[in-house]
N, CA, C and O of each residue as an XYZ file, in Angstrom:
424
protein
N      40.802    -17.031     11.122
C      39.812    -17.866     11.739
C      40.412    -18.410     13.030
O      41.257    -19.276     12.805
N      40.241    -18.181     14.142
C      40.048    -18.679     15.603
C      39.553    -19.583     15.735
O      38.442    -19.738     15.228
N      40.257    -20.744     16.597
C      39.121    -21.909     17.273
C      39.588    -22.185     18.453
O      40.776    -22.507     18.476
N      38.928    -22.157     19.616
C      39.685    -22.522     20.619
C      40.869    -21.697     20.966
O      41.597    -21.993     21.914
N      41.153    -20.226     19.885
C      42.139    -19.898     20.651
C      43.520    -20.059     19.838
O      44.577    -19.468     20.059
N      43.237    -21.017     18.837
C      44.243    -21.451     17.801
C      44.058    -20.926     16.419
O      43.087    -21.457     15.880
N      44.636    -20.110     15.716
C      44.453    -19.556     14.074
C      44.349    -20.244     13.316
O      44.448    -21.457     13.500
N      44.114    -19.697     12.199
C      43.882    -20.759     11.125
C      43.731    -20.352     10.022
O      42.785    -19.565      9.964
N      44.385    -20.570      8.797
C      44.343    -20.066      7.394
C      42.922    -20.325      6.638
O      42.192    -21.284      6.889
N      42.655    -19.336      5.693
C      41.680    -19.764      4.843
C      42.349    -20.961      4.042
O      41.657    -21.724      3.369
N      43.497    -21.067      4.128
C      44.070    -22.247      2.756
C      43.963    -23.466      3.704
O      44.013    -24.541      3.106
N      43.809    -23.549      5.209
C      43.716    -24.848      6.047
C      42.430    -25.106      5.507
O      42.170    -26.065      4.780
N      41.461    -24.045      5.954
C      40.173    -24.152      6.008
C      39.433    -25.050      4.524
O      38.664    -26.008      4.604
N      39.854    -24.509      3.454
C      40.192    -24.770      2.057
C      40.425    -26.286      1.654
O      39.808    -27.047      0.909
N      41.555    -26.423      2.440
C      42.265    -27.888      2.273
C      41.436    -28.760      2.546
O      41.138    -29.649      1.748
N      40.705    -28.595      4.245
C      39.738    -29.317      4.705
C      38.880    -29.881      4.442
O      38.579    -31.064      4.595
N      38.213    -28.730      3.842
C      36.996    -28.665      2.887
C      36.908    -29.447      1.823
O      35.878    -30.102      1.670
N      37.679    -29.510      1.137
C      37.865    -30.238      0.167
C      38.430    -31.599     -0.124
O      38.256    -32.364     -1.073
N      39.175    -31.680      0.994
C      38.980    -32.995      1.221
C      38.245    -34.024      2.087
O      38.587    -35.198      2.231
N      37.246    -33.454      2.613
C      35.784    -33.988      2.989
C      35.083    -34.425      2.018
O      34.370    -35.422      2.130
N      35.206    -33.662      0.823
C      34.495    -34.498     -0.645
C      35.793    -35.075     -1.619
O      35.881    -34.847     -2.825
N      36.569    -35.706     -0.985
C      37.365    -36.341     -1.783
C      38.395    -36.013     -2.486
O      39.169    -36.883     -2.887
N      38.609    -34.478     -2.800
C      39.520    -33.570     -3.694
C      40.702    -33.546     -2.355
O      40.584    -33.343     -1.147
N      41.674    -33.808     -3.101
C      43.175    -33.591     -2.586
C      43.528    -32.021     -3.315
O      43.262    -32.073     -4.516
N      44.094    -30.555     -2.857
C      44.369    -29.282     -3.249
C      46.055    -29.732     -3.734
O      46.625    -30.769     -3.393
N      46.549    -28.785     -4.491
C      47.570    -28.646     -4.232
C      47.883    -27.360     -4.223
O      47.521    -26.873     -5.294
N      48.421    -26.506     -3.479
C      48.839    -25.121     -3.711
C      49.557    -24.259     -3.696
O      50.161    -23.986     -2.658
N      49.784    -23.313     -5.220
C      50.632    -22.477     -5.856
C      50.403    -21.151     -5.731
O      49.371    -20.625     -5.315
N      51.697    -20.466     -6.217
C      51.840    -19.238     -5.887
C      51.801    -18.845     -4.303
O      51.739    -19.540     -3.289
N      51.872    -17.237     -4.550
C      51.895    -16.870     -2.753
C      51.073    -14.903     -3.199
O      51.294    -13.972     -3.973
N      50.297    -15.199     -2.302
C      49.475    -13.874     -1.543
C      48.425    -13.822     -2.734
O      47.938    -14.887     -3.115
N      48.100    -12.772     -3.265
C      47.163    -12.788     -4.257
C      47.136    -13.750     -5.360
O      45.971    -13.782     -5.757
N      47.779    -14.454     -5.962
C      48.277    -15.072     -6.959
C      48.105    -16.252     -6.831
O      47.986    -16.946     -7.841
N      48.041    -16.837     -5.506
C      47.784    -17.915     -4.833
C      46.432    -19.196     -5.689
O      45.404    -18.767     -6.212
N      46.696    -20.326     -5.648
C      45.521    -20.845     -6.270
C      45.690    -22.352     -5.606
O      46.786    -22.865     -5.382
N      44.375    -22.986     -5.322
C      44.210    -24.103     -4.992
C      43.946    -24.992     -5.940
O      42.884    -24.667     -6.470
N      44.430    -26.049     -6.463
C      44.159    -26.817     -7.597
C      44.087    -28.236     -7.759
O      45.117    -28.910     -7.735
N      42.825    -28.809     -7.940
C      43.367    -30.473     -7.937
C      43.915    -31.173     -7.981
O      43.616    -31.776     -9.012
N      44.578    -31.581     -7.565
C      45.646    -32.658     -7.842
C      45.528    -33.476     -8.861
O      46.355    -33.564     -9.769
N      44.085    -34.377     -8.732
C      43.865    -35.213     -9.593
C      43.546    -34.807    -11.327
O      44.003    -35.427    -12.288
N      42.597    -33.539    -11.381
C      42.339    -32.946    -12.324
C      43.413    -31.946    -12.688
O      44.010    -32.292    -13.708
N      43.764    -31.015    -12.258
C      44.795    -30.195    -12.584
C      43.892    -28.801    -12.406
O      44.263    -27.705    -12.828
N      42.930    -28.990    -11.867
C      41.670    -28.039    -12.892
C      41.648    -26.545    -11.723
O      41.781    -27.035    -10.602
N      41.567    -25.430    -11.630
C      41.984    -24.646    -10.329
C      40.692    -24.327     -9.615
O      39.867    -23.634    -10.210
N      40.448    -24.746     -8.447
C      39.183    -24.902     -7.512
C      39.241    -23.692     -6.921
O      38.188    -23.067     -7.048
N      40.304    -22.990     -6.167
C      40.503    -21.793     -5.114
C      41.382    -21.059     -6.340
O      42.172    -21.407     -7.218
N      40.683    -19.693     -5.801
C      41.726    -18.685     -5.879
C      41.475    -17.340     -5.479
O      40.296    -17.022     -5.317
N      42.611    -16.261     -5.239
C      42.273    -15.302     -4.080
C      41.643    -14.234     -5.178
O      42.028    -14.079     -6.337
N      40.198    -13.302     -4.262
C      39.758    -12.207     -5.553
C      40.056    -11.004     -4.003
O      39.813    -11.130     -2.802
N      40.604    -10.037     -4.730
C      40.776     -9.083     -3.831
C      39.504     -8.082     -3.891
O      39.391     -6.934     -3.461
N      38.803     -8.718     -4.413
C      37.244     -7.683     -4.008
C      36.751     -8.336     -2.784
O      35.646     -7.911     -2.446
N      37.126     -9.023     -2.209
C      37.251     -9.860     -0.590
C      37.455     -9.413      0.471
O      36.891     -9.823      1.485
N      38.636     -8.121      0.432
C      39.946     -7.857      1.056
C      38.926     -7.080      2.056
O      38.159     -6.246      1.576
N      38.923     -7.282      3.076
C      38.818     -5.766      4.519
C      39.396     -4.418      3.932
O      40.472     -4.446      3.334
N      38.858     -3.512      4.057
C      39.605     -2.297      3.311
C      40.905     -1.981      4.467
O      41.945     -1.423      4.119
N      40.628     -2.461      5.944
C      41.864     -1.933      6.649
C      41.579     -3.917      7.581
O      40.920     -4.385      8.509
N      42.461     -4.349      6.656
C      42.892     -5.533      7.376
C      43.383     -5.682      8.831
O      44.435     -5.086      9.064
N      42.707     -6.508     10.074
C      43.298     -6.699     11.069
C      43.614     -8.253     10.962
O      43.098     -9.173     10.328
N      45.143     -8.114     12.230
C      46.236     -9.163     12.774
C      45.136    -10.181     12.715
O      45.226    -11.089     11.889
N      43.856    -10.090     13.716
C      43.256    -11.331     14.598
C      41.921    -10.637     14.839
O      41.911     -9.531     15.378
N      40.968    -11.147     14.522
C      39.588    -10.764     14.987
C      39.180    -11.977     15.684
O      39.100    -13.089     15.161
N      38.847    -11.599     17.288
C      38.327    -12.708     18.573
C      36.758    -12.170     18.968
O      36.599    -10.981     19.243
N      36.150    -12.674     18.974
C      34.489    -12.410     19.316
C      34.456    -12.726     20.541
O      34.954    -13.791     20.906
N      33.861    -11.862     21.425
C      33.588    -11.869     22.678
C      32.414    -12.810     23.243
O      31.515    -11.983     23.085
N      31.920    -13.646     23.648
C      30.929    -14.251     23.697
C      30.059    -14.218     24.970
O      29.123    -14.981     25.208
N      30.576    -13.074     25.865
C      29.829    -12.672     27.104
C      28.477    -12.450     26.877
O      27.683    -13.311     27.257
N      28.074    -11.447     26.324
C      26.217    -11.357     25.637
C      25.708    -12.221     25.373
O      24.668    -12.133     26.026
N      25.675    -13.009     24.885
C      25.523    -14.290     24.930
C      25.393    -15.141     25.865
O      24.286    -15.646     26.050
N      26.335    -15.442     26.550
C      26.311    -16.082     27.987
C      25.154    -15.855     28.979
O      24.432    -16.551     29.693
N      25.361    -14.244     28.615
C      24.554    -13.358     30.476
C      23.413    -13.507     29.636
O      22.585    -14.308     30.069
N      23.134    -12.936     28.519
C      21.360    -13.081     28.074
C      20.846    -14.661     27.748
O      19.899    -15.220     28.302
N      21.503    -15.091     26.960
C      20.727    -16.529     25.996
C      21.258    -17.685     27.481
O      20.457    -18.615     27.573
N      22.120    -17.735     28.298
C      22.835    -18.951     28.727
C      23.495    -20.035     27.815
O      23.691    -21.197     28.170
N      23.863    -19.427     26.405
C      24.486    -19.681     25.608
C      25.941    -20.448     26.483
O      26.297    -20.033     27.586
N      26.739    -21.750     25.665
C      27.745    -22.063     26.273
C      28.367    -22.855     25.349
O      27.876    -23.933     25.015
N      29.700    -22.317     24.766
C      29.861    -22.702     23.360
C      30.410    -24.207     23.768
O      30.738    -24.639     24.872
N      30.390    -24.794     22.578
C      30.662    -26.224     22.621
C      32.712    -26.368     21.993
O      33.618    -25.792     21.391
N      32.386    -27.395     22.627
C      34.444    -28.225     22.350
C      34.559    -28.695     21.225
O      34.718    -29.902     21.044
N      34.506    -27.919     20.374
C      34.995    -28.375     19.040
C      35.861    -27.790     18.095
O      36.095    -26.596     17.908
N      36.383    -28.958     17.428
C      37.831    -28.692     17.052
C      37.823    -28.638     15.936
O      37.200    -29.483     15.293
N      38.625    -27.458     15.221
C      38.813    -26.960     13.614
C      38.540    -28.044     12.807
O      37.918    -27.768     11.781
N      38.826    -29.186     12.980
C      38.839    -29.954     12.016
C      37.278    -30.954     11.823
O      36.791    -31.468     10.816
N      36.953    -30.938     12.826
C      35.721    -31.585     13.174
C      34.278    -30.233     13.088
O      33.109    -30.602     12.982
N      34.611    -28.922     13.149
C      33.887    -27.803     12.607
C      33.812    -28.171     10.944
O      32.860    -28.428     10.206
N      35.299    -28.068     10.714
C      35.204    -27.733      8.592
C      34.502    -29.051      8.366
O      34.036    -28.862      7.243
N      34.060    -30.500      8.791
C      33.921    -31.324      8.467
C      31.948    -31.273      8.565
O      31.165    -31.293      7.616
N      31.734    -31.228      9.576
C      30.480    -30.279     10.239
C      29.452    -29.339      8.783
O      28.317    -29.451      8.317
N      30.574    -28.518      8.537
C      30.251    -27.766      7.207
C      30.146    -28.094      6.149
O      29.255    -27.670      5.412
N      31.253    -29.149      5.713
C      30.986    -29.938      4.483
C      29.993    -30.818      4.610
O      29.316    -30.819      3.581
N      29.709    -31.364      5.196
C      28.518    -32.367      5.356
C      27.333    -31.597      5.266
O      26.395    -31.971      4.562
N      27.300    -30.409      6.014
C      25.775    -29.615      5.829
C      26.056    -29.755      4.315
O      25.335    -30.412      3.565
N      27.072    -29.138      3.960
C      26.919    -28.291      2.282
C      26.414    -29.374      1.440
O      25.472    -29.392      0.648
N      27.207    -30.223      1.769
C      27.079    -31.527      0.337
C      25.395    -32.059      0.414
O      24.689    -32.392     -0.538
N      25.094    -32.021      1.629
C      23.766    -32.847      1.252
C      22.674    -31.655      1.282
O      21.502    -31.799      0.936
N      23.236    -30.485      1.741
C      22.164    -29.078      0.549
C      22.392    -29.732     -0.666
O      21.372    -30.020     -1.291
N      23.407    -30.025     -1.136
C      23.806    -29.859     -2.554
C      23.214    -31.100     -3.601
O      22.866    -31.142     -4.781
N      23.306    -32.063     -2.486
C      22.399    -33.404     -2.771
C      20.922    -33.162     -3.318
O      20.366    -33.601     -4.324
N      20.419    -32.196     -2.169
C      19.095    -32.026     -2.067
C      18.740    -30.984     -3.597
O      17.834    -31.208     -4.399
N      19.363    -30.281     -3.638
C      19.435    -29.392     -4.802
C      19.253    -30.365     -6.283
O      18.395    -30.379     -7.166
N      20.436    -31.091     -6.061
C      20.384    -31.901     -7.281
C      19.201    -33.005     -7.534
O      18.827    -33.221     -8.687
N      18.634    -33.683     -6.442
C      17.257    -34.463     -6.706
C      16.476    -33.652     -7.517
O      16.073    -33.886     -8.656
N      16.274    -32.520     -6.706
C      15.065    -31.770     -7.052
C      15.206    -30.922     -8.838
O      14.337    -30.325     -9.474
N      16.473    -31.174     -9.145
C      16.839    -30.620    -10.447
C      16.415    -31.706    -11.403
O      15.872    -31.501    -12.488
N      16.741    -32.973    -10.850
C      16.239    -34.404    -11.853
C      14.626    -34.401    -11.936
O      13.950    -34.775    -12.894
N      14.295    -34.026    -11.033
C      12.845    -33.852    -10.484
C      12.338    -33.004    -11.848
O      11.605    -33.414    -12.748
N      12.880    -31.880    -11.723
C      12.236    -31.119    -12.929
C      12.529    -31.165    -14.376
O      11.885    -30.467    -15.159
């Protein structure tokens, strides 16, 4: 994951995420084996499934954003990894909000 130019792990991304709703990760093992796990619970939240995998993995995938530019006048905005994953959790949780009313509902 790219931002600005700067990489970024799925396990940053992960970390982030999860602690936007309060969960602190802690995480074990290394490469496939790997698992993200509550701290508080013990209970395992992440973990890697290699039915995921790119069949021919690349270093760095960068998206060009010229097409964009010349057709839409598209002009990406200044925002920073951490303020993106936060961005995301907030959409998610209050989908998730919304989900759950409507479950009491029925």
């Amino acid at each position: 994951m790219c931002i600005r130019d700067r990489m970024h792990t799925v396990r940053e991304f992960a970390t982030l995420a999860f602690k936007e709703t309060g969960i602190e990760l802690r995480w074990e093992g290394e490469g496939v084996n790997e698992k993200g796990i509550d701290c508080q619970t013990g209970k395992v939240l992440v973990e890697v499934d290699p039915k995921y995998f790119r069949p021919s993995e690349v270093e760095q995938l960068l998206g060009d954003p010229t097409k964009a530019k010349t057709l839409l006048g598209w002009n990406p905005q200044q925002t920073s990894f951490e303020e993106l994953v936060h961005i995301m959790a907030e959409h998610d949780m209050k989908f998730v909000r919304k989900l759950h009313l409507r479950s009491k509902e029925d």
